[in-house]
GUVEX-610947 format. One record per residue (C-alpha): x, y, z. Coordinates in steps of 0.02 Angstrom, whole numbers, padded with zeros to 5 digits, always signed. Example, Ala and Ser with C-alpha at 12.3 -4.5 7.8 and 13.67 -1.06 7.14 Angstrom:
<atoms>
+00615-00225+00390+00684-00053+00357
</atoms>
This chain:
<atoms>
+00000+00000+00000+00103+00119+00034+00220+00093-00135+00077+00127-00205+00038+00306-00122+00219+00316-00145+00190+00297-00348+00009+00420-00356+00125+00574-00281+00267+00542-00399+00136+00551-00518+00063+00697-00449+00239+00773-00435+00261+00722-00626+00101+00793-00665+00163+00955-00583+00338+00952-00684+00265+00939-00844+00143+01111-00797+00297+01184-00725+00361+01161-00882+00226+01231-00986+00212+01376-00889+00371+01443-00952+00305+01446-01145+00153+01548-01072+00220+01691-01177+00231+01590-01331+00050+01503-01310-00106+01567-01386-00230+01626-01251-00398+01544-01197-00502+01697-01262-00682+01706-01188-00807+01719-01338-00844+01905-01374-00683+01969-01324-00606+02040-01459-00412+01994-01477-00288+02183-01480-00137+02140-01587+00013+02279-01553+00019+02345-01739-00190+02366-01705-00151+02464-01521-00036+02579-01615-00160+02603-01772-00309+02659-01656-00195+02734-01512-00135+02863-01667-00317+02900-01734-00419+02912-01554-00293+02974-01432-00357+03138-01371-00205+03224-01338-00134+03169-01518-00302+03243-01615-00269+03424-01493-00071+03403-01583-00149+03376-01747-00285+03517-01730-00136+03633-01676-00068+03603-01848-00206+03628-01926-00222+03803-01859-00047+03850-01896-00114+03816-02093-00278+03924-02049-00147+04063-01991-00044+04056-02129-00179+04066-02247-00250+04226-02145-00047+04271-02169-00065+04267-02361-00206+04387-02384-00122+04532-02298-00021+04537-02486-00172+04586-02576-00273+04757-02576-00373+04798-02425-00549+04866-02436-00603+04980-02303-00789+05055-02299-00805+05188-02146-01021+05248-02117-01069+05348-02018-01273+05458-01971-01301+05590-01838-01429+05703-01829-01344+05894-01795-01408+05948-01604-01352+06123-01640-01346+06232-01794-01185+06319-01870-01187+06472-01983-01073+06493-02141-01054+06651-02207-00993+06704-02378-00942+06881-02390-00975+07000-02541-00857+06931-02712-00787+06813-02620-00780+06693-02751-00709+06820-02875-00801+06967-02993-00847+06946-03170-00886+07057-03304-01072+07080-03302-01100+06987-03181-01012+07074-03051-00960+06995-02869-01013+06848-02856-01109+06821-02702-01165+07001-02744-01186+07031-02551-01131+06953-02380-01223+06791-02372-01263+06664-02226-01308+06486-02236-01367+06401-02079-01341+06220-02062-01477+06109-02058-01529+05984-01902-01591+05844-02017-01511+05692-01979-01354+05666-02111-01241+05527-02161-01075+05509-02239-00982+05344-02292-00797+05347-02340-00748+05195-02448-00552+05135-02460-00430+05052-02554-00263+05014-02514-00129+04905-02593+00041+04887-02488+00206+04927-02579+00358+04928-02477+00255+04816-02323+00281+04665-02448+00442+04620-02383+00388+04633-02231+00254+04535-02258+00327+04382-02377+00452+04361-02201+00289+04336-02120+00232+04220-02206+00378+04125-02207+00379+04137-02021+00188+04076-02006+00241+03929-02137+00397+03878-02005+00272+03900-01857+00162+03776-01965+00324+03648-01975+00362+03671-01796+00174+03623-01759+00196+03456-01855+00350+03414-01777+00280+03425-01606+00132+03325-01689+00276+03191-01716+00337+03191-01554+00174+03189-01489+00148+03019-01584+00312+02949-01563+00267+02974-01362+00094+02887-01393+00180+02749-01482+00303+02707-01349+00164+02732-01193+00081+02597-01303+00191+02494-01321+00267+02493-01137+00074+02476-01087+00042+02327-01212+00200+02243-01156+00145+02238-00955-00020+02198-00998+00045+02034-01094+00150+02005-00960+00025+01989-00828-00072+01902-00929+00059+01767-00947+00079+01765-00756-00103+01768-00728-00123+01587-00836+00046+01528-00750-00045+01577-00587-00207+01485-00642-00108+01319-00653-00014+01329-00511-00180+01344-00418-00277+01198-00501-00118+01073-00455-00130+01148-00283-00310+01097-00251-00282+00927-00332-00116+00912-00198-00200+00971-00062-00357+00846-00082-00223+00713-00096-00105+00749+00038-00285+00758+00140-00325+00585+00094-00139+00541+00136-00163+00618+00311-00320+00529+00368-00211+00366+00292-00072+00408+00415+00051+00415+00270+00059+00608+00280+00090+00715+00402-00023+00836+00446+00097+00973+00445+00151+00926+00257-00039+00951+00211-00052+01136+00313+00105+01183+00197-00006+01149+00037-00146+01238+00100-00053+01365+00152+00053+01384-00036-00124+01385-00098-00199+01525-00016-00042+01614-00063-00087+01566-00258-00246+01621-00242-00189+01783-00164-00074+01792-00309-00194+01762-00444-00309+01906-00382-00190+02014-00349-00122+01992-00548-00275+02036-00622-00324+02175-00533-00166+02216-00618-00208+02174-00771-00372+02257-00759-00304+02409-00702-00182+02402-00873-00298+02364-00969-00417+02493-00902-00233+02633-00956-00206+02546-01116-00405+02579-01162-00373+02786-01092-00208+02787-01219-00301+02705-01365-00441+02851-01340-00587+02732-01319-00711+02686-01175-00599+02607-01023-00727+02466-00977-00688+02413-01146-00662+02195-01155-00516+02149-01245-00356+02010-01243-00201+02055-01300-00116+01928-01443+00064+01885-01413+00086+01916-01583+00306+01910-01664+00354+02003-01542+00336+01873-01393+00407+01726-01537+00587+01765-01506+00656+01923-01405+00785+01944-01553+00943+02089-01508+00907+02221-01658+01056+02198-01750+01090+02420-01748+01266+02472-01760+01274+02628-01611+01350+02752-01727+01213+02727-01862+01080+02723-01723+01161+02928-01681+01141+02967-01843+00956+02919-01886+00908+02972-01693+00982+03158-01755+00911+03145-01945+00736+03082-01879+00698+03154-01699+00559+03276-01722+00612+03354-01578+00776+03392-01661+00684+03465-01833+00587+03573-01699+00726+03645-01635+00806+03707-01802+00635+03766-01847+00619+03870-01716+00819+03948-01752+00762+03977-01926+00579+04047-01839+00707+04149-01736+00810+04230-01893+00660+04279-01994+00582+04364-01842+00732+04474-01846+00730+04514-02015+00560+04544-01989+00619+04666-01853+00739+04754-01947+00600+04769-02108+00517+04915-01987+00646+05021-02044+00581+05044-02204+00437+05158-02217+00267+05105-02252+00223+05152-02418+00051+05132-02485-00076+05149-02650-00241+05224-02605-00384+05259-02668-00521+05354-02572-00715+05386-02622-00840+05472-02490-01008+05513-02526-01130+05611-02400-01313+05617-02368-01432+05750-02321-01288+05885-02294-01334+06062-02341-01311+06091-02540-01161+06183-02553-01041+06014-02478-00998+05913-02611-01111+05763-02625-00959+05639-02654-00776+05650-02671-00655+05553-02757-00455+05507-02762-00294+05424-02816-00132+05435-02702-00006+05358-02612+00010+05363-02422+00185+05345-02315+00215+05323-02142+00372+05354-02055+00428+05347-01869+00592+05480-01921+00644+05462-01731+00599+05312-01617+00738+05349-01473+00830+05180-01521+00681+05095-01473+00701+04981-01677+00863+04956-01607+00879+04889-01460+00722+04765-01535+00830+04700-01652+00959+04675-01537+00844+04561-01422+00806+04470-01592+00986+04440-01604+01003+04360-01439+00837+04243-01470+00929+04195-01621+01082+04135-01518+00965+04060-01401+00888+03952-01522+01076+03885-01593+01099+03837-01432+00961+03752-01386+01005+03673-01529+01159+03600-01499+01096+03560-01317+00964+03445-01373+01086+03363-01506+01195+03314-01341+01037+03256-01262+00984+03148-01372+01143+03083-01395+01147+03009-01214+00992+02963-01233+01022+02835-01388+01171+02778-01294+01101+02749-01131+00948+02657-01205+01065+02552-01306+01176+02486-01181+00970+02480-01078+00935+02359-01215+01110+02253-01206+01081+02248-01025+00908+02181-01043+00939+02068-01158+01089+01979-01050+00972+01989-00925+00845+01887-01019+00978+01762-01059+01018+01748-00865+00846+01717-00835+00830+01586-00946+00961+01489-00890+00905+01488-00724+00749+01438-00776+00830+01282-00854+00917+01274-00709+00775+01264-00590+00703+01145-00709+00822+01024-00719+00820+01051-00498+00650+00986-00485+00687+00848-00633+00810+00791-00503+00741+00817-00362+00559+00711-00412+00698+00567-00445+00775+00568-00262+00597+00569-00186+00581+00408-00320+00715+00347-00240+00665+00382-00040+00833+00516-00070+00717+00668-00037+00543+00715+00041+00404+00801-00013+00450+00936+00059+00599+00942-00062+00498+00934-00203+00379+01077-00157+00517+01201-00116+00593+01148-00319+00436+01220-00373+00427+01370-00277+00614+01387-00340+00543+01364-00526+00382+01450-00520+00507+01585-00454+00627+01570-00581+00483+01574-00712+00427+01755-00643+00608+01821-00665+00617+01766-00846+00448+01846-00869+00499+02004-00795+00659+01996-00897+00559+01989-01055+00458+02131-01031+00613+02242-00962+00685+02174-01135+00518+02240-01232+00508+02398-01132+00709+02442-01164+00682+02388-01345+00523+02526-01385+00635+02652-01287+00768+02620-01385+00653+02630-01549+00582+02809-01482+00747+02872-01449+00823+02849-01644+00657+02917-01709+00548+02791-01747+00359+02803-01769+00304+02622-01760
</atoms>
């Protein structure tokens, strides 16, 4: 009898070797789905992350109204219209007098008025409306810098739109990876309870046969409540990332859905990147980078712009005003051709000293330049050697895993052999179900240092 209890727990023990074992492919194993939960693949995250995150669609309206301004921008080259109306009714009267000839004496005629005369204004209510045209000359300069200005502001715009995207990406990414993660550990979890309850109703049965101890079957419950524990406290997790995924993607958080392992979680496979080529695409594609020399260029043409006041404003008019209900002798319209100029002939220095403070911006903007250049710099370094580092990591891992493996391979063949107690054989498993969390959290600091390492050389996806 008892070589045959002896043979059910090596079974049992077998039983649990060969789950141990499967538990370490979690990552590589296609999910049990519940029907009506739709399955997330990364590439899909990314696609609806990009079209439905809300702070992405404010980065894309932004550049949207930098083309609305530089439209607006482009109109100030052509001719303005101007139309000026005005009524008021007269509270008090005015007299105009005319004296004797003053408009000159003619030959029969004689002075012309022929005596002093006086015209009193009327109180009926009169209008007058004053229509404008005017064309800028010498503002055209002026104005073409503007609008190359307003078409760099536009540029700068869709570079932060970039970044803005390239920051969505990664936050997806990094989200998608944790979630599959936990979701891994939450089906490890899952088995490690199920052989639990079958070991404790065992070792029970063994107990009342007086060929376990009773303490042996306390340590299994007690290993399961702590699974249990474990398993809730993994998805609440997982519920919590999914519930920060759902926010990122722009969608409703309550939203059902299972991530898919997908290539990425095949093979964690070192991107084969030189680090000198990585520097050079991370300072040809960072939009961070293009912003920055946008906003030197943004910079120059605002001092040109600047120094463009010196000029005087030079412009072609033409005027018309009409009036309404004015006493007879004011003209009943008037009409003309010209060209206005404005000039401030003395300013104090103030155009000056302006363009000196342009000047400085300008020098500002180099070297915020060059300052982000050496930041980004570090930062494709540092998240290269990141990646190396996780990725020896990951190999570490995995050999321990084999490692603690092979320990509880070994171990179920001593307790075969009366060489080792149950005991024995439950602390292997710990040891492995241990060793399987480590190479799971390996993984994902191997994903994670990977999409950092993709967001700092510039890529989108």
């Amino acid at each position: 009898m008892p070589g045959l209890i002896r043979s059910k727990i090596t079974l049992l023990i077998a039983a649990i070797l060969v789950a141990a074992a499967g538990s370490t492919t979690l990552a590589q194993e296609p999910l049990l789905i519940p029907a009506g939960v739709d399955i997330l693949t990364l590439d899909k995250a990314i696609e609806i992350g990009l079209e439905n995150n809300r702070s992405t669609k404010n980065a894309r309206l932004e550049a949207e109204k930098s083309d609305d301004r530089l439209a607006a921008t482009r109109t100030r080259l052509y001719p303005g219209f101007k139309l000026t109306g005005g009524v008021s009714k007269p509270l008090t009267t005015f007299d105009t007098t005319f004296e004797k000839g003053v408009f000159g004496t003619f030959p029969g005629t004689g002075p012309v008025p022929n005596e002093d005369t006086v015209i009193t204004s009327s109180t009926n209510p009169n209008a007058a409306v004053v229509a404008q045209l005017t064309q800028p000359l010498s503002q055209l300069h002026r104005i073409k810098l503007q609008i190359k200005q307003q078409e760099t502001a536009g540029e700068i715009s869709r570079a932060q739109l970039s970044t803005a995207e390239q920051t969505l990406v990664n936050e997806i990414k990094r989200a998608y990876y944790a979630i599959l993660q936990s979701q891994g550990a939450a089906q490890a979890a899952e088995a490690n309870i199920k052989l639990y309850h079958e070991l404790d109703r065992i070792t029970g049965e063994y107990v009342i046969q007086q060929v376990a101890l009773k303490t042996e079957h306390m340590d299994v419950q007690t290993r399961l409540a702590k699974a249990e524990y474990d398993v809730m406290t993994i998805n609440n997790q997982l519920l919590d990332q999914k519930e920060q995924l759902n926010h990122l993607l722009g969608r409703d958080v309550r939203t059902e859905f299972a991530v898919s392992s997908g290539d990425e979680t095949v093979s964690a496979v070192m991107r084969e990147t030189d680090l000198i080529q990585a520097r050079e695409r991370a300072l040809a594609n960072r939009p961070e980078i293009r912003e920055a020399r946008l906003k030197v260029e943004s910079a120059k043409l605002d001092k040109r712009i600047k120094k463009s006041e010196f000029i005087p404003d030079v412009s072609f008019t033409v005027n018309y005003a009409t009036t309404f209900s004015y006493s007879n002798f004011v003209p009943r319209s008037l009409s003309a051709v010209g060209v206005s100029v404005e000039w401030e002939v003395f300013d104090w220095g103030r155009k000056k000293h302006e363009v000196a403070d342009k000047e400085r911006s300008v020098s500002q903007a180099n070297n915020s330049l060059l300052d982000l250049q050496s930041e980004v710099l570090l930062e494709v370094n540092a998240r290269f050697r990141q990646m190396q580092e996780s990725r020896q990591m990951l190999k570490v891992a995995k050999l321990a895993q084999t490692q603690a493996r092979a320990n509880v391979q070994l171990v179920t063949y001593k307790y075969r052999l009366d060489a080792a107690l149950l005991k024995d054989v439950l602390q292997a498993q710990t040891s492995l179900a241990n060793s399987d969390y480590d190479y799971e959290k390996a993984l994902l600091a191997f994903w994670t240092a990977k999409a950092d390492f993709e967001k700092a050389i510039g890529e989108n996806k």
